[in-house]
BAKOL-299096 format. One line per 4 residues: number of its first residue (from 1); their letters; for each residue z, x, y of C-alpha. Coordinates in nm, 2 decimals. Layout:
N
NUM = A = Z/X/Y  ...
This chain:
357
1 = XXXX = 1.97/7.41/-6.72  1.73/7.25/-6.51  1.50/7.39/-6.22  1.68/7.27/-5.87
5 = XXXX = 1.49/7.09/-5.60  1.42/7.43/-5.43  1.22/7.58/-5.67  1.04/7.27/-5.80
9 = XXXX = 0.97/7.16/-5.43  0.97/7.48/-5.24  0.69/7.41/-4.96  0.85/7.25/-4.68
13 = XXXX = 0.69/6.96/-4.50  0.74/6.73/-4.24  0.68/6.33/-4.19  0.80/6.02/-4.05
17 = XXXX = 1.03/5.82/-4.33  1.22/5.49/-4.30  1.60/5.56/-4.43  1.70/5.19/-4.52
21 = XXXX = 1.60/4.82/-4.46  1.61/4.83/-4.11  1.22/4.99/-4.15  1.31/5.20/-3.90
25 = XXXX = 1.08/5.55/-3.90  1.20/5.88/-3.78  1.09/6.23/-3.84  1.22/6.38/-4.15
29 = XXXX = 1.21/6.73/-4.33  1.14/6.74/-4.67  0.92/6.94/-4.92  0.66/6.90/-5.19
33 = XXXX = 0.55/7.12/-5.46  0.38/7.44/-5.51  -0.01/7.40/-5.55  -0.07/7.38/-5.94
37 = XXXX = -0.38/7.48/-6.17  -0.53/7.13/-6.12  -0.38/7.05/-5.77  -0.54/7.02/-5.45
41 = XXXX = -0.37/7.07/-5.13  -0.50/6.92/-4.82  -0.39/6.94/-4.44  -0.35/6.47/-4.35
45 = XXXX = -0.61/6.45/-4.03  -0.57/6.06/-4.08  -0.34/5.79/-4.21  -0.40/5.40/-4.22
49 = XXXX = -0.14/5.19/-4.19  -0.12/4.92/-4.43  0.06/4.57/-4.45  0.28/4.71/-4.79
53 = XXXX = 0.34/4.95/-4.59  0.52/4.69/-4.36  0.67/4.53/-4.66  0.76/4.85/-4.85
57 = XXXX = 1.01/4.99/-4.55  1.17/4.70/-4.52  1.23/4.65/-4.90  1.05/4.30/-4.89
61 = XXXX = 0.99/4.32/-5.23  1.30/4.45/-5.34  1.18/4.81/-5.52  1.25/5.05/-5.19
65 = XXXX = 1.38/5.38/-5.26  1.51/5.56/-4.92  1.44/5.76/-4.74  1.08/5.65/-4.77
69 = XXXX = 0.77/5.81/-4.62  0.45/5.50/-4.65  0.08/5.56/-4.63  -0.14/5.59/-4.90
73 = XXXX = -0.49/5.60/-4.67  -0.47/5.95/-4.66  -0.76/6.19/-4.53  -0.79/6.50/-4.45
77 = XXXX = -0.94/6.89/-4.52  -0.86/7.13/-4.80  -0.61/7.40/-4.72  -0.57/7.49/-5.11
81 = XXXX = -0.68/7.43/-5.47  -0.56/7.56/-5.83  -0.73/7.80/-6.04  -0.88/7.46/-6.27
85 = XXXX = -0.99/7.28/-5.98  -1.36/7.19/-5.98  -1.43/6.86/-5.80  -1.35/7.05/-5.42
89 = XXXX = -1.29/7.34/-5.27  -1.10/7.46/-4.92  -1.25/7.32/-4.63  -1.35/6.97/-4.78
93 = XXXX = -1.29/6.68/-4.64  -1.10/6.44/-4.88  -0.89/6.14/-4.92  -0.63/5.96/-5.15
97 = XXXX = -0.53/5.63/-5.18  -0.25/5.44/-5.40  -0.24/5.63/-5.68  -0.14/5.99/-5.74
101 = XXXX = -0.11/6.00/-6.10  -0.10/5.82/-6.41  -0.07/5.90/-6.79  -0.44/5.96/-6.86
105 = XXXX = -0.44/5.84/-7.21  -0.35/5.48/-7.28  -0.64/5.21/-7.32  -0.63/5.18/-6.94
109 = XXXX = -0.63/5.52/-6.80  -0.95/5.58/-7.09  -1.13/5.26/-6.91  -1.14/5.44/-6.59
113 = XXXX = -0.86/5.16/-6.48  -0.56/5.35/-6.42  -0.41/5.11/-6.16  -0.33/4.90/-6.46
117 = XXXX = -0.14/5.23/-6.64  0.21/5.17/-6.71  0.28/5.47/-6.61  0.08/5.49/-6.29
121 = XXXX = 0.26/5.67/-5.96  0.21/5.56/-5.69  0.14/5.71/-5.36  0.46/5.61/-5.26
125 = XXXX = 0.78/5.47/-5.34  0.67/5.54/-5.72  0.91/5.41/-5.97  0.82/5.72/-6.20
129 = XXXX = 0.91/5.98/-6.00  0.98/6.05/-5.63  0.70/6.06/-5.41  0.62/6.08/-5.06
133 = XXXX = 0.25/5.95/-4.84  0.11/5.99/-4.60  0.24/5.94/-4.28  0.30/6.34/-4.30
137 = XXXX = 0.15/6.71/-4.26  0.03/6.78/-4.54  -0.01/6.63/-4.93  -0.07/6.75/-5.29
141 = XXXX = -0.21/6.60/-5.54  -0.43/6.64/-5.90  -0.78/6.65/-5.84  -0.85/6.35/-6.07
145 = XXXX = -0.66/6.15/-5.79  -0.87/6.29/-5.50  -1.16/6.16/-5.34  -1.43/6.34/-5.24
149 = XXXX = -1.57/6.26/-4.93  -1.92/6.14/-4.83  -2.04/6.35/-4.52  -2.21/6.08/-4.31
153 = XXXX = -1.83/5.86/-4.30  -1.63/5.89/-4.03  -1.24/6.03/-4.14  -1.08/5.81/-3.93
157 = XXXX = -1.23/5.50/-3.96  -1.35/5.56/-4.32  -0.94/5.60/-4.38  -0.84/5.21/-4.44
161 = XXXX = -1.10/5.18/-4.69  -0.86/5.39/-4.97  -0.67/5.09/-4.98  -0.83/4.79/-4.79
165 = XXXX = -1.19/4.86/-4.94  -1.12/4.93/-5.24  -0.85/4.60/-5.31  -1.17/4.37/-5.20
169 = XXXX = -1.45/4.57/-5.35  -1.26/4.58/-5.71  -1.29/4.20/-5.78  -1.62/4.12/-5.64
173 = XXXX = -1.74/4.39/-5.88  -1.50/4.28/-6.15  -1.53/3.90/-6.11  -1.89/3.91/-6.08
177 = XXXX = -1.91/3.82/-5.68  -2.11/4.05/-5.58  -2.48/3.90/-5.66  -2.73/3.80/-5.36
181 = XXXX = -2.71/3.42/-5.25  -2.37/3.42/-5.36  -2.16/3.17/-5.17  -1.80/3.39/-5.10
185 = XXXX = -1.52/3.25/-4.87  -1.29/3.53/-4.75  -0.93/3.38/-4.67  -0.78/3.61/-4.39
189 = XXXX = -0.96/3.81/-4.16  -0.72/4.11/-4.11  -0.69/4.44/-4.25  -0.83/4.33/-4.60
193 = XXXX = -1.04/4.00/-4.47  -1.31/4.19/-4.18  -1.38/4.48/-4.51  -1.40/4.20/-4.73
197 = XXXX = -1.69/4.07/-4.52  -1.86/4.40/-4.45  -1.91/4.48/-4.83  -2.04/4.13/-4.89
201 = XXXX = -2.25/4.11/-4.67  -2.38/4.45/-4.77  -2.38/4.31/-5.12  -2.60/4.01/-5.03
205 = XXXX = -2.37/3.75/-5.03  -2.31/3.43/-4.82  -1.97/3.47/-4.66  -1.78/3.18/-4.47
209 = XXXX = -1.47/3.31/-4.35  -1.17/3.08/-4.39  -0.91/3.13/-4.16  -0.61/2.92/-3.95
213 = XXXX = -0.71/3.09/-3.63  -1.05/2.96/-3.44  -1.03/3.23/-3.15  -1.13/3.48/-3.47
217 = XXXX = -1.45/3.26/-3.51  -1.68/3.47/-3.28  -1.54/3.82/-3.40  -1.63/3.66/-3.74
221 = XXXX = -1.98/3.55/-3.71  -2.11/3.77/-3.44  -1.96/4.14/-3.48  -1.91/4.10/-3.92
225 = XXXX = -2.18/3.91/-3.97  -2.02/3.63/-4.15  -2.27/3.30/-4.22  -1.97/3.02/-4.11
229 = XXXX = -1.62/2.97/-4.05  -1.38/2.72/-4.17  -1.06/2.61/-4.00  -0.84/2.60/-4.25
233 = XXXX = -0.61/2.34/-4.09  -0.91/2.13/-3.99  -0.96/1.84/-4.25  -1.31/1.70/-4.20
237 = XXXX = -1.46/2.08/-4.22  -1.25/2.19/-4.52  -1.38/1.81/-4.66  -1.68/1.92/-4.60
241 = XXXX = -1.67/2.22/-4.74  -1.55/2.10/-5.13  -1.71/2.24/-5.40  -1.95/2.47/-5.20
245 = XXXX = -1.83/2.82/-5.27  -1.90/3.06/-5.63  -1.56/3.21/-5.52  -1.28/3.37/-5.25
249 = XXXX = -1.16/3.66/-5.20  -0.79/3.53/-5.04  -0.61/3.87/-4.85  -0.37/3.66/-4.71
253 = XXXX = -0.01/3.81/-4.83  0.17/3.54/-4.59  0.30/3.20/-4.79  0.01/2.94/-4.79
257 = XXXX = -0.12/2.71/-5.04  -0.33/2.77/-5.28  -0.49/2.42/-5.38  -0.71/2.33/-5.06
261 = XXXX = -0.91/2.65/-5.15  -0.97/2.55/-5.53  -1.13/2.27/-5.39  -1.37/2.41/-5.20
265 = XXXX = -1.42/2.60/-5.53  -1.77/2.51/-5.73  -1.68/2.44/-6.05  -1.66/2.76/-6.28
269 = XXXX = -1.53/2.93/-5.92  -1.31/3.20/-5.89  -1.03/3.22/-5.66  -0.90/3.55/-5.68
273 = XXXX = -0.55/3.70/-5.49  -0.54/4.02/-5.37  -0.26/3.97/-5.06  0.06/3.98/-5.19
277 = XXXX = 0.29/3.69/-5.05  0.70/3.72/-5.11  0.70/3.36/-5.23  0.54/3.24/-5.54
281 = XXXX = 0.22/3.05/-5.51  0.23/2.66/-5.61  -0.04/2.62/-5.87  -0.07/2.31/-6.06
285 = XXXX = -0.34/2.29/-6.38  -0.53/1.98/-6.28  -0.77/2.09/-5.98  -0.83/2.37/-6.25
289 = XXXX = -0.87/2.16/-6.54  -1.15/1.96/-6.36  -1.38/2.22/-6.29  -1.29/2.47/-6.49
293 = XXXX = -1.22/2.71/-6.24  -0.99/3.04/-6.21  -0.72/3.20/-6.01  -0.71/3.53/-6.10
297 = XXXX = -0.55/3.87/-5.93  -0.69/4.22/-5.83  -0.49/4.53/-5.79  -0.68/4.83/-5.58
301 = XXXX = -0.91/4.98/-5.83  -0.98/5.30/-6.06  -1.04/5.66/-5.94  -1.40/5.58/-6.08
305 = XXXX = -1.44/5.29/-5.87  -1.26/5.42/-5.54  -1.54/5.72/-5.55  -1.83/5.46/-5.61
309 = XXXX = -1.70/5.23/-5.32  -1.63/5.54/-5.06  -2.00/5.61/-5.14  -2.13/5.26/-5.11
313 = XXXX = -1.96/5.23/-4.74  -2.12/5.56/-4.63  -2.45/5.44/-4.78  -2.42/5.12/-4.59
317 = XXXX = -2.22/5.25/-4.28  -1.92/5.08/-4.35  -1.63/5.14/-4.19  -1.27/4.98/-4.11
321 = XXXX = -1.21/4.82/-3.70  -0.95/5.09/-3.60  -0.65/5.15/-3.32  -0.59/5.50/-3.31
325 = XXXX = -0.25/5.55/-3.28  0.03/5.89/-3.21  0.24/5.91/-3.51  0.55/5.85/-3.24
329 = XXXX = 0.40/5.49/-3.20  0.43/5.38/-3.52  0.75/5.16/-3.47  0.58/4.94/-3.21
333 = XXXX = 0.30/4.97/-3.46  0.50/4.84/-3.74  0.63/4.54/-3.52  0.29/4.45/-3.39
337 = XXXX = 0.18/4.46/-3.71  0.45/4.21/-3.81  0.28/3.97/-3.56  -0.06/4.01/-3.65
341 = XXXX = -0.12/4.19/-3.36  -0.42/4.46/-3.44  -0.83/4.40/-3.48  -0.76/4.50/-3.78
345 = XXXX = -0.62/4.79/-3.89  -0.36/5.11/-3.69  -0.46/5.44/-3.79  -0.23/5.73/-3.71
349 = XXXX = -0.40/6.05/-3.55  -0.19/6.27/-3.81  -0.30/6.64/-3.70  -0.30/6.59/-3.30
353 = XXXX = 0.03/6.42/-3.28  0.29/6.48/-3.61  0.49/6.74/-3.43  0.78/6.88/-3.63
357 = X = 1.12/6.94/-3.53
């Protein structure tokens, strides 16, 4: 006979979960497991809010599992660790992101690459077992899945940057965009886009932002330090603009098309996807046969990876543009978020207002 829930999942817990399409969040009691030999158990100070998160409670990509608690930019301070434990100890400050496990043996998982494990779990809404983020008291996880963090970036701020930073600084590193006097377009500037541009520019790089809004031209240019801005809806500057980039970063995860930004693609230019639209991109092989260029796709990034960008941000003061939010603002959250309607990013204040029932 099996263990019951109770005695696998005996610590109780408390959160905000969505119960069906609706994306509705409430409060909600639920429990996690006892603190294993290689587990770390950490008090959440800070959650980010992220777009899947959005799509996630409201099933937009047809995978929800109810009731669902989002958020997988998690940080917060150690409450607890397991007698193997040797990457932190109580009273660090630490964070998680995505990923919460994964098989740690395949080709993938030995590459340091376990986004790509088929057998992965996420944060979240995991198809391999039931788990629930971060928009909650507390968390446990493995230590391999827990970043340490650097003691000169901010928790709050720094938060975003488990997912955000780490789905644009995993293909400039990967795709090879990361060189000085690159030429980079950044589709987007949201969430993902203004982080995009930080860790460019930090990089070296040229960065034009590419966007269908103008009014985000000065934030662009003047507080991010991008080099130019193109309208993406305006014909003579995306004209202009053909053939002039190495490659983009596009974060956008609304329905656009793809083929104005291979043009302005040099030739042996990379376009590479990392928003995550509902509808599938139009892509026809010519403007790729003539210039031999590539659309390719990025998923976050490995635990190796996630611990090199958190300390390339702190080195460079990086950091995410925040609204601190209480945790029982989150539904107007959400639905400003639906509207584009945060420079850039919500952050819930987790410890000072997640007050159980």
């Amino acid at each position: 006979m099996g263990s019951s829930p109770e005695t696998e999942h005996p610590v109780k817990a408390f959160g905000y979960a969505a119960r069906d399409s609706s994306g509705v969040l409430s409060p909600i009691n639920f429990s996690r497991r006892e603190t294993g030999d290689e587990d770390v158990r950490f008090k959440v100070l800070y959650c980010g809010v992220c777009h899947s998160d959005l799509h996630s409670i409201k099933n937009d990509w047809l995978n929800a599992k109810y009731p669902m608690i989002p958020g997988h930019e998690i940080v917060g301070v150690v409450t607890e660790v397991g007698s193997k434990v040797k990457k932190v100890k109580v009273g660090d400050k630490v964070g998680v992101g995505c990923l919460v496990g994964s098989c740690r043996s395949c080709d993938q998982c030995g590459a340091d690459q376990e986004q790509y494990c088929s057998k992965n779990v996420m944060t979240y809404n995991s198809s391999i077992v039931i788990t629930y983020g971060g928009y909650s008291d507390h968390m446990v996880c493995n230590e391999h899945f827990i970043i340490s963090w650097p003691k000169d970036l901010p928790l709050d701020s720094g938060a975003p940057l488990l997912c955000a930073g780490i789905t644009v600084y995993s293909p400039m590193r990967y795709y090879g965009l990361d060189k000085p006097g690159m030429h980079v377009g950044v589709v987007g500037l949201g969430g993902l886009g203004h982080v995009a541009v930080l860790f460019l520019k930090a990089l070296g790089v040229k960065v034009t932002v590419i966007s269908t809004n103008l009014k985000k031209k000065e934030e662009a240019m003047s507080k991010l330090g991008a080099d130019s801005f193109l309208v993406s809806s305006d014909q003579p500057q995306m004209q202009a603009a053909v053939s002039t980039m190495d490659g983009i970063i596009d974060t956008v995860s609304a329905d656009h098309p793809l083929i104005p930004l291979i043009s302005l693609l040099k030739p042996n230019g990379k376009l590479v996807l990392v928003g995550a639209p509902t509808k599938p991109h139009e892509l026809p092989a010519f403007p790729l046969l003539f210039g031999r260029k590539l659309v390719g796709g990025s998923l976050i990034g490995g635990m190796k990876e996630t611990q090199e960008m958190i300390e390339f941000a702190a080195k460079h003061k990086i950091t995410a543009a925040i609204e601190l939010i209480p945790m029982d603002y989150i539904n107007t959250a959400m639905e400003r978020l639906q509207k584009s309607d945060v420079r850039y990013r919500f952050v819930i204040d987790i410890a000072n207002s997640l007050k159980s029932t």
